[in-house]
KOLBAVEX-776237 format. One record per residue (C-alpha): residue number from 1; x, y, z; residue in one letter. Coordinates in steps of 0.05 Angstrom, whole numbers. Example, Ala and Ser with C-alpha at 12.3 -4.5 7.8 and 13.67 -1.06 7.14 Angstrom:
+-----+--------+--------+--------+-----+
|   n |      X |      Y |      Z | res |
+-----+--------+--------+--------+-----+
|   1 |    246 |    -90 |    156 |   a |
|   2 |    273 |    -21 |    143 |   s |
+-----+--------+--------+--------+-----+
***
This chain:
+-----+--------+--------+--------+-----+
|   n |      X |      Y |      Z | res |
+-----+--------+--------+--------+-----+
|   1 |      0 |      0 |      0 |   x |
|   2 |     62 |     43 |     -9 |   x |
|   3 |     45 |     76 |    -76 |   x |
|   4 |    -20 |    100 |    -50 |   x |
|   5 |    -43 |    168 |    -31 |   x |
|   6 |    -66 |    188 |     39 |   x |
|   7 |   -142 |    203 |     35 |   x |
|   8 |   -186 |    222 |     89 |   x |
|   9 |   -245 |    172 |    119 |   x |
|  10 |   -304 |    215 |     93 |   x |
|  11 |   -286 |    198 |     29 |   x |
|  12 |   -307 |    130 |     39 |   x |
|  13 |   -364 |    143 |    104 |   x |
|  14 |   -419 |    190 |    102 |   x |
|  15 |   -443 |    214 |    184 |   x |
|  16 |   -516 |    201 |    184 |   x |
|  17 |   -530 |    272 |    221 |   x |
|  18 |   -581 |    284 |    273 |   x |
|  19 |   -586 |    290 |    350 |   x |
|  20 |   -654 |    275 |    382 |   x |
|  21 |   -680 |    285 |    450 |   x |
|  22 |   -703 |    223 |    483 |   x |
|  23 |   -766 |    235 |    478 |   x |
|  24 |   -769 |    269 |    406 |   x |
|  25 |   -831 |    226 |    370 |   x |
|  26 |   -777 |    209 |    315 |   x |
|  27 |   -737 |    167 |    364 |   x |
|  28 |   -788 |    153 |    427 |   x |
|  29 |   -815 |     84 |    390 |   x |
|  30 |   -751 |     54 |    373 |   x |
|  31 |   -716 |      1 |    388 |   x |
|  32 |   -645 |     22 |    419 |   x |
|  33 |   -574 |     -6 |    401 |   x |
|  34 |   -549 |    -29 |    480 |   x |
|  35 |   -476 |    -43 |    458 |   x |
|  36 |   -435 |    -76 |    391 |   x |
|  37 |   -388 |   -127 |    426 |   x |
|  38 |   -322 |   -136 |    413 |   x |
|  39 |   -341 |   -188 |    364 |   x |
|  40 |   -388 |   -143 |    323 |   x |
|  41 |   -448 |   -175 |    347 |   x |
|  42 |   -502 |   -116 |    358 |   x |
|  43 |   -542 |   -126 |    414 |   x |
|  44 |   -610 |    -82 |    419 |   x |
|  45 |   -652 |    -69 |    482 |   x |
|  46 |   -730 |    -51 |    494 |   x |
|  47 |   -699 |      5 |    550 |   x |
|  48 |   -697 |     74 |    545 |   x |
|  49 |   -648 |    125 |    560 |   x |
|  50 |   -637 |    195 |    584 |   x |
|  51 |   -586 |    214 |    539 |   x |
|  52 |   -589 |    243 |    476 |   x |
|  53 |   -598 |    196 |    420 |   x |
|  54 |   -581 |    178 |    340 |   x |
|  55 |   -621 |    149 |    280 |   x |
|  56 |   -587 |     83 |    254 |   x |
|  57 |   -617 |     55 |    178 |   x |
|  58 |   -607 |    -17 |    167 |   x |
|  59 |   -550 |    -24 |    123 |   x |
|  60 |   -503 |     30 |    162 |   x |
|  61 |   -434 |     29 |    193 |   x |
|  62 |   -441 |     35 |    266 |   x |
|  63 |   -388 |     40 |    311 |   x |
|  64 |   -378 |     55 |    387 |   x |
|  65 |   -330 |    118 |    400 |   x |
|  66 |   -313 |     79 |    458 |   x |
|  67 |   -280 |     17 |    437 |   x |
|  68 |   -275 |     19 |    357 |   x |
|  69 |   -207 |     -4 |    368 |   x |
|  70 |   -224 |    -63 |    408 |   x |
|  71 |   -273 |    -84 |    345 |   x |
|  72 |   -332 |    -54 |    368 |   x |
|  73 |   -367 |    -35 |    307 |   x |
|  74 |   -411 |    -66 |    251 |   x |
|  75 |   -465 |    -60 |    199 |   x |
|  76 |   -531 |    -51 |    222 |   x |
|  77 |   -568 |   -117 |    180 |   x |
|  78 |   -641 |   -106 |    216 |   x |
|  79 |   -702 |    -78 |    173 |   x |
|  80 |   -731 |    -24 |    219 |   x |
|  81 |   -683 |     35 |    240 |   x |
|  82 |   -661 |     40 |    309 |   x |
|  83 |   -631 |     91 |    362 |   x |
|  84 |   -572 |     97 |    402 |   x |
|  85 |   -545 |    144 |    451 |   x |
|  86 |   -497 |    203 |    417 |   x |
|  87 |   -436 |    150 |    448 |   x |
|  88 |   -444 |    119 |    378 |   x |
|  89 |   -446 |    148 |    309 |   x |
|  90 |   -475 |    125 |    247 |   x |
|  91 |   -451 |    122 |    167 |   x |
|  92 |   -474 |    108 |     96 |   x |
|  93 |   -412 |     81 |     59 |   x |
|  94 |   -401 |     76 |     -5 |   x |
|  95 |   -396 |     -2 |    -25 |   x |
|  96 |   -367 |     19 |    -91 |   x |
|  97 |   -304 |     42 |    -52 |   x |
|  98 |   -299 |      5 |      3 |   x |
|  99 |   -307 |    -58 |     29 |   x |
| 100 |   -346 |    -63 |     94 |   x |
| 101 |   -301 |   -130 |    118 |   x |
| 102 |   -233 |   -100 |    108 |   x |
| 103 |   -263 |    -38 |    132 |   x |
| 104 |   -276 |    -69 |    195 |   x |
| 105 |   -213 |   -102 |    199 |   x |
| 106 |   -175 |    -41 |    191 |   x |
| 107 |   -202 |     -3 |    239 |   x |
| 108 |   -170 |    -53 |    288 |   x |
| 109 |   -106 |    -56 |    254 |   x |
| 110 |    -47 |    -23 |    285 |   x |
| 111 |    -36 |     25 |    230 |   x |
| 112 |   -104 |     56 |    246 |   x |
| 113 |    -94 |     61 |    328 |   x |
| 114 |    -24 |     85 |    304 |   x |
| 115 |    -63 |    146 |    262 |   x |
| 116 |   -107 |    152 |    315 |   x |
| 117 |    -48 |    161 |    365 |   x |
| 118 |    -11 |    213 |    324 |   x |
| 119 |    -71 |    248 |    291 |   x |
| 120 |   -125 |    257 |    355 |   x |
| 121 |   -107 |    292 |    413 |   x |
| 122 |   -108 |    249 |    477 |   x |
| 123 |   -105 |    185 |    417 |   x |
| 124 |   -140 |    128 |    440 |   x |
| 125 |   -162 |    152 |    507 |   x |
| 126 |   -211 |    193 |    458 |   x |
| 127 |   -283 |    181 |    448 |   x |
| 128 |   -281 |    173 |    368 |   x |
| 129 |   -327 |    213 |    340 |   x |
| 130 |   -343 |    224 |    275 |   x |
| 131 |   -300 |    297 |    283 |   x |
| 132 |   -247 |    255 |    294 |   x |
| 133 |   -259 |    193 |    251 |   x |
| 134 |   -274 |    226 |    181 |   x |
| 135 |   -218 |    276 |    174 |   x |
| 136 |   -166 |    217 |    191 |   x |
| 137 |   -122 |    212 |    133 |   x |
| 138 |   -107 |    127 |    123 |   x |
| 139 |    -77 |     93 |     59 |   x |
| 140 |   -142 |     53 |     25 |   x |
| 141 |   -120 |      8 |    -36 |   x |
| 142 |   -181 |     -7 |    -90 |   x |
| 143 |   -239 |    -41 |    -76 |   x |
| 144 |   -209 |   -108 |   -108 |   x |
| 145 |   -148 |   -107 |    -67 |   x |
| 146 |   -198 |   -100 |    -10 |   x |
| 147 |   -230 |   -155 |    -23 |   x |
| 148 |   -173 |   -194 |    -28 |   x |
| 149 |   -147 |   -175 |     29 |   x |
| 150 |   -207 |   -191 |     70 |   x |
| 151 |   -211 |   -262 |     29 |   x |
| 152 |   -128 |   -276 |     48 |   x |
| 153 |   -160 |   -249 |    123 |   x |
| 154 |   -208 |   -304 |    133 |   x |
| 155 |   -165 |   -356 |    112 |   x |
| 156 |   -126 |   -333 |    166 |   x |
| 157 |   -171 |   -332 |    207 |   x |
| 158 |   -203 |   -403 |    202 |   x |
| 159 |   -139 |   -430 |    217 |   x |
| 160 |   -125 |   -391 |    280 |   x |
| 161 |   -199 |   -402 |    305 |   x |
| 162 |   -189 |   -475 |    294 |   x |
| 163 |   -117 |   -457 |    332 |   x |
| 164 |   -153 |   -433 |    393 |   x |
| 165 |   -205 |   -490 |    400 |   x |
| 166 |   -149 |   -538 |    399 |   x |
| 167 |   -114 |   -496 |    456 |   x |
| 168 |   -181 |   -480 |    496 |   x |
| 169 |   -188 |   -556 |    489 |   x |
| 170 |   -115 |   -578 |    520 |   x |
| 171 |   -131 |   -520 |    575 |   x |
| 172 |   -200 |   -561 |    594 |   x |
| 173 |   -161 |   -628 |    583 |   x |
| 174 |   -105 |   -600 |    632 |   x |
| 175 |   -150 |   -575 |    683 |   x |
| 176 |   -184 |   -641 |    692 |   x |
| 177 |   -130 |   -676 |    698 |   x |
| 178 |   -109 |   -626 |    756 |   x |
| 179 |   -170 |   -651 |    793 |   x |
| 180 |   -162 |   -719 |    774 |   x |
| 181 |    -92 |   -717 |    815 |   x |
| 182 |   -116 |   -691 |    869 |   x |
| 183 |   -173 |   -730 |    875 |   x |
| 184 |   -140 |   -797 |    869 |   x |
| 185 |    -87 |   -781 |    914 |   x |
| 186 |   -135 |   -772 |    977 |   x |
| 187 |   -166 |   -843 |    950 |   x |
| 188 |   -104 |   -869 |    960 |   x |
| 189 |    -94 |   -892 |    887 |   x |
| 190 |    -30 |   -846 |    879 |   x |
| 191 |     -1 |   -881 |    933 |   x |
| 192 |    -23 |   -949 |    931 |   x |
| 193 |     41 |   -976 |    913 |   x |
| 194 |     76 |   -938 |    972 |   x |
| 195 |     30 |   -974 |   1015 |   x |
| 196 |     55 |  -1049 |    994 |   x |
| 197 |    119 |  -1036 |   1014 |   x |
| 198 |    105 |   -998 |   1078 |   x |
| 199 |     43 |  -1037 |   1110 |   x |
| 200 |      6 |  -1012 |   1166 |   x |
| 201 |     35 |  -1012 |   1235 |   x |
| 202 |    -14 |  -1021 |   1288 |   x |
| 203 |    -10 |   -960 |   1347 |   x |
| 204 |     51 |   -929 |   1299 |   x |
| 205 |     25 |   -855 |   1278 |   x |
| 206 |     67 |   -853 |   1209 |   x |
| 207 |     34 |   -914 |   1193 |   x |
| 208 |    -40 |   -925 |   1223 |   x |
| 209 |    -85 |   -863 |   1219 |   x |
| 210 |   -126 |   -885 |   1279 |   x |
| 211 |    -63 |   -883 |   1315 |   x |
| 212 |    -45 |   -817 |   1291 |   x |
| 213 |   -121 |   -793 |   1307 |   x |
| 214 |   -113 |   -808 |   1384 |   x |
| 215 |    -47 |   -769 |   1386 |   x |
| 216 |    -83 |   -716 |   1362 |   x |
| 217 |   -140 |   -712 |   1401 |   x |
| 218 |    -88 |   -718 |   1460 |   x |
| 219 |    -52 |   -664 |   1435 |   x |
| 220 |   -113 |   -626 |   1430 |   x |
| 221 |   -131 |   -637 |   1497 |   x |
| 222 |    -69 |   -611 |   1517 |   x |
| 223 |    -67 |   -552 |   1492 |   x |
| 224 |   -145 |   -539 |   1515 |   x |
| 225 |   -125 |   -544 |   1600 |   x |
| 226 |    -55 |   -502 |   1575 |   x |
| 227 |   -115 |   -442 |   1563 |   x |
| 228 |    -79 |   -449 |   1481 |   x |
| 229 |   -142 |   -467 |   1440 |   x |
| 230 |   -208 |   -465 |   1460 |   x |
| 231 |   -254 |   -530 |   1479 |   x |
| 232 |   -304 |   -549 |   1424 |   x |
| 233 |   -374 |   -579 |   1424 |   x |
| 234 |   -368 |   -653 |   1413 |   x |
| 235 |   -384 |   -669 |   1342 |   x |
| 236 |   -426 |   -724 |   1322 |   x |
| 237 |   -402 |   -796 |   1299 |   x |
| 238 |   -395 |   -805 |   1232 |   x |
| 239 |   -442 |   -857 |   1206 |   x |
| 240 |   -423 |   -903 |   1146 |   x |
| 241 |   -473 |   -876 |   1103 |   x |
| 242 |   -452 |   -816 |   1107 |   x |
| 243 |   -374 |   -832 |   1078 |   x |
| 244 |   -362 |   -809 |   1007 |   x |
| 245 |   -328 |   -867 |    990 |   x |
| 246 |   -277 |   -925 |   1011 |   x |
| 247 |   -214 |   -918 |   1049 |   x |
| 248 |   -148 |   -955 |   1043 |   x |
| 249 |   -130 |  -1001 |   1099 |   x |
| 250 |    -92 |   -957 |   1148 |   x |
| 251 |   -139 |   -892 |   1126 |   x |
| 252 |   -194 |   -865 |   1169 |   x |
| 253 |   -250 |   -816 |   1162 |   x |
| 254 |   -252 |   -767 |   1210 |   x |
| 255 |   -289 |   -693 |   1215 |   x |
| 256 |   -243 |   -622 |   1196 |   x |
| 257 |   -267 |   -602 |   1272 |   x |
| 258 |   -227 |   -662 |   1302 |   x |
| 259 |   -156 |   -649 |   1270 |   x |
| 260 |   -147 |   -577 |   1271 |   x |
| 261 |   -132 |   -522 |   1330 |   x |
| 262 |   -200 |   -484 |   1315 |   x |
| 263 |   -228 |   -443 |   1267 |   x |
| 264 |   -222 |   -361 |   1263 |   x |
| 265 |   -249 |   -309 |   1227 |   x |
| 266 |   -205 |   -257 |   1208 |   x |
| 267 |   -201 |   -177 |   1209 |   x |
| 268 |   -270 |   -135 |   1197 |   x |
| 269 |   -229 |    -77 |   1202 |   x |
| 270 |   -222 |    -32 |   1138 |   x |
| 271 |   -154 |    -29 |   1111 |   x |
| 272 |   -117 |     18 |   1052 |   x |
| 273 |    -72 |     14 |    996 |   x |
| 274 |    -12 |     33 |   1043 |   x |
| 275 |     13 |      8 |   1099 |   x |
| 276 |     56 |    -38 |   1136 |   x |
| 277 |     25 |    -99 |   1136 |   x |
| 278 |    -11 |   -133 |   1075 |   x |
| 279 |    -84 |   -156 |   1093 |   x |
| 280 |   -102 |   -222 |   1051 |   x |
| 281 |   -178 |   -226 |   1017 |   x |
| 282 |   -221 |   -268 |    983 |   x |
| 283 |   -195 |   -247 |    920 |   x |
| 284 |   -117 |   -273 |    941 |   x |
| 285 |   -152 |   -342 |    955 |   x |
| 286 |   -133 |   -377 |    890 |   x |
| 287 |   -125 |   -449 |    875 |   x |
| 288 |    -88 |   -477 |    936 |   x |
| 289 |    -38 |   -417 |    929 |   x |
| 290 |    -38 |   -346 |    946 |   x |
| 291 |    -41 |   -288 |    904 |   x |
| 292 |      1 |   -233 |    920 |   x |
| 293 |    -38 |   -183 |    875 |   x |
| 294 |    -84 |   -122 |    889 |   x |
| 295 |    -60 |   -121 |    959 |   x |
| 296 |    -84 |    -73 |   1017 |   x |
| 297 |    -59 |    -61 |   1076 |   x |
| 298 |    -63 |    -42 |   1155 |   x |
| 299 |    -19 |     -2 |   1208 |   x |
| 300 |    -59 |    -31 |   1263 |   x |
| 301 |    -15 |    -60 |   1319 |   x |
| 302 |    -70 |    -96 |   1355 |   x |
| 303 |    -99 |   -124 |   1290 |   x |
| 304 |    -30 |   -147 |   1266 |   x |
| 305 |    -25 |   -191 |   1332 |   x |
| 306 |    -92 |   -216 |   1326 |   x |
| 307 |    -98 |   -245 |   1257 |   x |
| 308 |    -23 |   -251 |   1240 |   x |
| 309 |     -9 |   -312 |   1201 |   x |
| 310 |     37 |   -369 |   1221 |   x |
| 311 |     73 |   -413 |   1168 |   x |
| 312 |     22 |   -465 |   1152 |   x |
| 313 |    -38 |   -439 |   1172 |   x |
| 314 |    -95 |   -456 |   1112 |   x |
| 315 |   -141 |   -395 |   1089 |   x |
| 316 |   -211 |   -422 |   1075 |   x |
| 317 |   -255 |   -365 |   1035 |   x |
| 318 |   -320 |   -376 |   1070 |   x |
| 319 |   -358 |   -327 |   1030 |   x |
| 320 |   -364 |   -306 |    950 |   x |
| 321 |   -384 |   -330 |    889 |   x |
| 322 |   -408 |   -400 |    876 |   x |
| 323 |   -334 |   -421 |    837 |   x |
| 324 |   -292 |   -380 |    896 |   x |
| 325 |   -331 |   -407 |    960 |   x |
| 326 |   -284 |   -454 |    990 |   x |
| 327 |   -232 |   -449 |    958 |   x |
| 328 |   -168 |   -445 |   1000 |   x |
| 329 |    -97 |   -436 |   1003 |   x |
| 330 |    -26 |   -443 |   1041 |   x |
| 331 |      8 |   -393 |   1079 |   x |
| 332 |     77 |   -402 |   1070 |   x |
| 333 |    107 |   -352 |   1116 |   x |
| 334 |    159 |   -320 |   1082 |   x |
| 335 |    133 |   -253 |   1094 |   x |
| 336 |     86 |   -217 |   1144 |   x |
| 337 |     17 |   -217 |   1134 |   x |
| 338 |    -57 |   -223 |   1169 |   x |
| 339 |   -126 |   -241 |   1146 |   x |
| 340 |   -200 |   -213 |   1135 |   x |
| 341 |   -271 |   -228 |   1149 |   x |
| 342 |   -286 |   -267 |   1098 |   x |
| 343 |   -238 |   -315 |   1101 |   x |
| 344 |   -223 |   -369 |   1160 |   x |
| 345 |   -155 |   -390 |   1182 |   x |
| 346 |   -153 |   -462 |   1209 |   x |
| 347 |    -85 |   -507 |   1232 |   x |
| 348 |    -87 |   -582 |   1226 |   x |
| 349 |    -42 |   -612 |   1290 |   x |
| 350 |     12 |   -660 |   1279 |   x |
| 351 |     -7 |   -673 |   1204 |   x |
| 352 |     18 |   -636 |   1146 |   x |
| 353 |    -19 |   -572 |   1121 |   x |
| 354 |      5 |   -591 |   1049 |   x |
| 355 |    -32 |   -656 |   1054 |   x |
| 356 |   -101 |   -619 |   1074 |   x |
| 357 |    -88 |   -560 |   1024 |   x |
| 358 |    -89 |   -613 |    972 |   x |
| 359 |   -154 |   -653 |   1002 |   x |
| 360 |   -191 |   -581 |   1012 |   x |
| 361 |   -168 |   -566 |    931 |   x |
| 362 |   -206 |   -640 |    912 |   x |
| 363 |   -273 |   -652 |    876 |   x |
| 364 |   -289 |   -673 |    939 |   x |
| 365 |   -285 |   -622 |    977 |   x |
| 366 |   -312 |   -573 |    920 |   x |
| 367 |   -372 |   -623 |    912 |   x |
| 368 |   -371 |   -612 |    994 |   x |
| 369 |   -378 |   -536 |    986 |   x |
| 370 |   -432 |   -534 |    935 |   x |
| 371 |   -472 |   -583 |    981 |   x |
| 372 |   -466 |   -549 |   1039 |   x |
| 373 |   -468 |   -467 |   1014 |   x |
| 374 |   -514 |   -423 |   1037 |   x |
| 375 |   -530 |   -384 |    973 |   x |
| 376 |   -561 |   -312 |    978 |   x |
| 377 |   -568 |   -254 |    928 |   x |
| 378 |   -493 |   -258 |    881 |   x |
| 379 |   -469 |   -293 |    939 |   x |
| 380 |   -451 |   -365 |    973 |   x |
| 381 |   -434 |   -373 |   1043 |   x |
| 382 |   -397 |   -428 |   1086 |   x |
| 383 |   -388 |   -413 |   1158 |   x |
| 384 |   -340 |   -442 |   1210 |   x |
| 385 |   -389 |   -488 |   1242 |   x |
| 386 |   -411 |   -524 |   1173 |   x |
| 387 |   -332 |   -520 |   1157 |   x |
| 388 |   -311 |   -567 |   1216 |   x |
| 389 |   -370 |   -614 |   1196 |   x |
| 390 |   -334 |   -635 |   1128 |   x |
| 391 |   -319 |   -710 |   1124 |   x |
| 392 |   -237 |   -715 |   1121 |   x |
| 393 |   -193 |   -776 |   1094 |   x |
| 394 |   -137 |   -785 |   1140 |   x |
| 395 |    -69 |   -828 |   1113 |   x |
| 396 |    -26 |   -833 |   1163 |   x |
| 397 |     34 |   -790 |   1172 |   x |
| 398 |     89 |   -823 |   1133 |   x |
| 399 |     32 |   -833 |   1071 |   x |
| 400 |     12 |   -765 |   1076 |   x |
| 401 |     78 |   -743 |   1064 |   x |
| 402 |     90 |   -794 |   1003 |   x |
| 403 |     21 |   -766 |    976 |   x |
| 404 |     43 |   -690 |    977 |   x |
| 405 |    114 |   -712 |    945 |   x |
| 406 |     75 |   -747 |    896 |   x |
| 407 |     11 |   -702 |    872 |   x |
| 408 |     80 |   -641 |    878 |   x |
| 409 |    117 |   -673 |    823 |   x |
| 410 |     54 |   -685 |    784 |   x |
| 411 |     22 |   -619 |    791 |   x |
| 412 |     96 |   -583 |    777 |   x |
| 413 |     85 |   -622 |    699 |   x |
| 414 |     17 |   -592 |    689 |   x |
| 415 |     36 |   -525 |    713 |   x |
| 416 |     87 |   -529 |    657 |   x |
| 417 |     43 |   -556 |    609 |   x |
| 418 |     -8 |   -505 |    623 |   x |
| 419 |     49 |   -452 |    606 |   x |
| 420 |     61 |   -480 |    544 |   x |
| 421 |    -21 |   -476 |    529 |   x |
| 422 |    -13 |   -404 |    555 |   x |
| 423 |     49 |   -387 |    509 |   x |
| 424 |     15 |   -422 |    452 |   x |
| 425 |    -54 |   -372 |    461 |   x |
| 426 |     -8 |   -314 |    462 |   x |
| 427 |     21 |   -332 |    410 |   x |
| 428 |    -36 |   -345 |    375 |   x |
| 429 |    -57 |   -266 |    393 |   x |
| 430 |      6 |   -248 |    370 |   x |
| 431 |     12 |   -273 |    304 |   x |
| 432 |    -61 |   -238 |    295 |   x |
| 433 |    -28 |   -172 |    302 |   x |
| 434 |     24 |   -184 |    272 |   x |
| 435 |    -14 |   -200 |    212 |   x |
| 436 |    -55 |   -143 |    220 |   x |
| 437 |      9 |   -102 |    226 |   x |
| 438 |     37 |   -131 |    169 |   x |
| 439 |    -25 |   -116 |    117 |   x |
| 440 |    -47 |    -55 |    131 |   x |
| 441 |     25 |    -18 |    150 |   x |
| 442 |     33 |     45 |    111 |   x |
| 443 |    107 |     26 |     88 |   x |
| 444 |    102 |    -42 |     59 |   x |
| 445 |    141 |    -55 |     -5 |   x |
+-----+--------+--------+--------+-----+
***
């Protein structure tokens, strides 16, 4: 497109001109235009609106001065004319000049945010409107090396749509297999081969989980007359019915409330975006790890000694959306930090936090959660007392160890296959652009 001339837009796009009151009579009975997504699908609404509105005639160019370069715009293909607010603007175009596809298609391109950037003050930031668009000056090659173009553009992209199923498909494949691991490991299946060559050991901890059970309800008793935890109501037997499924020999089901020091809620009190000490949310709660994002943070000295984590200590988000309740996550103590409301520390004893971070990441503890939610308006809710009620596998010591070894090495592979998915969608993106970049570049030989 080298040996072309720079011409502005209007030579190609016509503004459809009028501005209407919301309730003028030409625009009252309409239909409205509610947004163009950033596929170019229109999407039109019974609803009215207060602002001040535009005619759009089937067949027009329509495109929102919000986010034309993010590919919201397209033709209007309905047979009644519609309204939209003045953030849109409308245009006959001239299909003898220009090709409504590659149209589209450059008005995503680089080269146009590029004229955009060097040719409207405040560039992209800028509502487009049609004072903007039509006096942009862009190279435009004829109509039948538009059409070309656009033809060479869906080949392209065919192949990269069938690209990203295939990716969105390993991503799905991946992420099953995630739960698969972690689900078969507190079966016992990841470790059943450990377990032939270390049999159970009768009143031995690290290898009979009733064993280890008793220690822990002595230990818990211990630290209940040293004033260190507080007693608990007794909670009921488990009954038979009631277990999800089968337990290896040496396994044994017990309740959350049996094996842990207690349950807290954390901080109510409002924190900032400075301070000394980072305040963990819901939001950080993410997929058995925390995320050290979008962090906020308090100067409180008595709040810092009340809620301040320990290494170890498991963060159970009791409250949020249905695919965030219960999820939970390890604290790994390598820097300071506390918790809030929402969320609910709890510390198995003499058992590894690892091992339960990986059974409170399982289907069944997820299936657990959905069970046992309390759902209310954009919201699902797990409290403390349902939390120590959830039905537990306990391996004994030495197989809970051999079970976080294992699902560790397994879960390291998918991480790096699901970087490798990642790097492939991005690359993907990329090559998009690039193509983009590449066609519709002002300089190209």
């Amino acid at each position: 497109m080298s040996d072309l001339k720079y011409k502005p837009l209007s030579e190609f796009l016509k503004e459809r001109k009028g501005r209407f009151k919301p309730n003028d009579p030409a625009v009252v009975k309409l239909k409205r235009l509610e947004k163009i997504d950033f596929t170019g699908q229109i999407h039109i609404s019974e609803k009215s609106s207060k602002t001040d509105m535009i005619i759009i005639n089937p067949g027009d160019l329509v495109i929102s001065g919000i986010n034309v370069a993010k590919g919201a715009l397209a033709v209007y293909e309905g047979n009644e004319p519609i309204t939209a607010t003045i953030h849109f603007s409308s245009y006959k175009f001239d299909k003898e000049k220009i090709d409504i596809s590659f149209l589209k298609r450059f008005l995503k391109s680089p080269a146009f945010i590029s004229n955009i950037q060097n040719q409207v003050k405040g560039g992209i930031k800028t509502e487009i409107k049609p004072k903007h668009l039509l006096p942009l000056k862009v190279k435009i090659p004829t109509l039948t090396e538009q059409q070309k173009i656009s033809k060479h553009f869906d080949s392209i992209e065919n192949s990269l749509t069938n690209l990203s199923t295939e990716i969105q498909n390993q991503s799905t494949i991946l992420t099953s297999l995630r739960q698969s691991i972690l689900q078969e490991a507190i079966e016992g299946k990841l470790t059943s081969a450990w377990r032939k060559e270390h049999p159970v050991v009768k009143g031995n901890p690290d290898y009979d989980a009733e064993a280890l059970l008793e220690k822990i309800k002595a230990e818990k008793e211990r630290l209940i007359k040293e004033g260190r935890i507080k007693k608990q109501k007794p909670l009921p037997p488990i009954k038979s019915e009631e277990m999800p499924f089968e337990l290896p020999n040496g396994w044994v089901w017990t309740m959350l409330g049996e094996v842990g020091e207690g349950f807290q809620y954390g901080s109510s009190t409002k924190s900032s975006i400075k301070g000394k000490c980072p305040v963990l949310r819901m939001g950080n709660i993410q997929s058995g790890k925390i995320d050290w994002k979008n962090l906020v943070y308090t100067n409180n000295k008595d709040e810092i000694k009340q809620f301040k984590l320990k290494q170890n200590d498991l963060l159970f988000n009791r409250s949020n959306s249905r695919e965030l309740v219960g999820k939970t996550a390890l604290f790994d103590g390598k820097q300071e930090a506390i918790f809030a409301g929402y969320l609910i520390r709890f510390s198995p004893l003499l058992s590894l936090p690892k091992y339960f971070n990986i059974m409170m990441s399982s289907t069944l503890h997820r299936e657990w959660c959905n069970q046992n939610k309390t759902d209310a308006i954009g919201q699902s809710n797990i409290n403390a007392t349902k939390l120590q009620w959830f039905l537990a596998p306990l391996p004994p010591l030495s197989e809970q160890q051999a079970i976080v070894s294992r699902v560790e090495k397994l879960l390291a592979i998918i991480d790096e296959l699901e970087k490798q998915v990642a790097r492939r969608k991005e690359h993907a993106e990329q090559l998009m652009q690039s193509v983009l970049r590449e066609a519709f570049r002002g300089d190209k030989k």
